[in-house]
Each structure stands twice: as structure tokens, then as C-alpha cells.
PAZA-864917 format. One record per residue (C-alpha): residue number from 1; residue in one letter; z, x, y. Coordinates in steps of 0.25 Angstrom, whole numbers. Each point is the difference from the previous one (the first is absolute). Layout:
N
   pos   code      c3      c1      c2
   NUM      A       Z       X       Y
...
# end
This chain:
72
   pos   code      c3      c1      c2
     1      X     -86     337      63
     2      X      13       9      -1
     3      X       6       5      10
     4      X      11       9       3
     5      X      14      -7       1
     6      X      11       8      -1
     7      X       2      16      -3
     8      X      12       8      -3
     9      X       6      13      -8
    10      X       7      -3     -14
    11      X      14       0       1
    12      X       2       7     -12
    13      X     -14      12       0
    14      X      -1      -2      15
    15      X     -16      -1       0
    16      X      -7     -12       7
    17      X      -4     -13      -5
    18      X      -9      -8       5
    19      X      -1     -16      -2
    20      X     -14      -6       1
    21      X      -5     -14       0
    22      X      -6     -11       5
    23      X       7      -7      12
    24      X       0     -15       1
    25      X       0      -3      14
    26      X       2     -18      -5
    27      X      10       4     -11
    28      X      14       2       7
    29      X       8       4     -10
    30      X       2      14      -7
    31      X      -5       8     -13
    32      X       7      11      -6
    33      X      -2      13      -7
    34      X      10       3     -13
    35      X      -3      11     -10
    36      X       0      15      -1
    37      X      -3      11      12
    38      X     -14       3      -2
    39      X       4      14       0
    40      X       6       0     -15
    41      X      14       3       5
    42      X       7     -10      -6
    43      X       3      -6      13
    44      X       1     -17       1
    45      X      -7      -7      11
    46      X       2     -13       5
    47      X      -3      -2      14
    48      X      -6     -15       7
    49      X     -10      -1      10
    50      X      -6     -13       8
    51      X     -12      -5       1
    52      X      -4       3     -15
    53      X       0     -10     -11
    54      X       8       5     -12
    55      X      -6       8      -9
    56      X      -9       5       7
    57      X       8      14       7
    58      X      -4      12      -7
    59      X       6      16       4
    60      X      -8      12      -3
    61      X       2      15       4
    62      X      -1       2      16
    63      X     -11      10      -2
    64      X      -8      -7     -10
    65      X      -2     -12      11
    66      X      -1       8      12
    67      X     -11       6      -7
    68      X      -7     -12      -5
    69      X       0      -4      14
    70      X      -7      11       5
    71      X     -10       0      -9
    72      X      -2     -15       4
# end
């Protein structure tokens, strides 16, 4: 199940990212997010985070998952 693992604002458009996946609570070691801001700015992201295998770290637009989460 994802969860929500990191959240900041673009460096380049200053909207917020959010990165979701699912946390690994055996797997120690860290997965990482690299590719494009999901705002179409042309921004680059790569940002690391523990717990989640690699590969498995995704980013979307902070209002689109704070909204999925309340419809939950």
C-alpha cells in the first residue's frame, strides 16, 4: 500500500510534490525518485528516501494525492 514519504515545492515552479510508496519496514536501505517534476516545468528531480526498495518511489502533484486520500 502507498504511503506518503516525502513532500516539497519544486525548486524550479515552486509547487508541491508529493512521493508516495510503499515503505519497507525489513529492507533497510533506500530507493530513489529521478525524472521530471510532475508539474511539466521542466524541473529534474532526484531525491532518496529509506525504507523503499528502489524503483518503487513515485511523485505526483500535492493536490492530486491529498485528494485521493480523502476520497479514501
Amino acid at each position: 500500500m502507498d504511503e506518503e514519504v516525502g513532500r516539497w515545492a519544486c525548486e524550479k515552479c515552486g509547487r508541491s510534490i508529493v512521493a508516495v510508496g510503499p515503505r519497507t519496514r525489513a529492507f533497510k536501505g533506500t530507493g530513489a525518485f529521478m525524472g521530471n517534476c510532475p508539474w511539466d516545468c521542466g524541473a529534474w528531480i532526484t531525491r532518496a528516501f529509506r525504507m523503499i526498495q528502489p524503483g518503487r518511489v513515485r511523485v505526483c502533484r500535492a493536490e492530486e494525492w491529498d485528494g485521493r486520500t480523502l476520497s479514501a
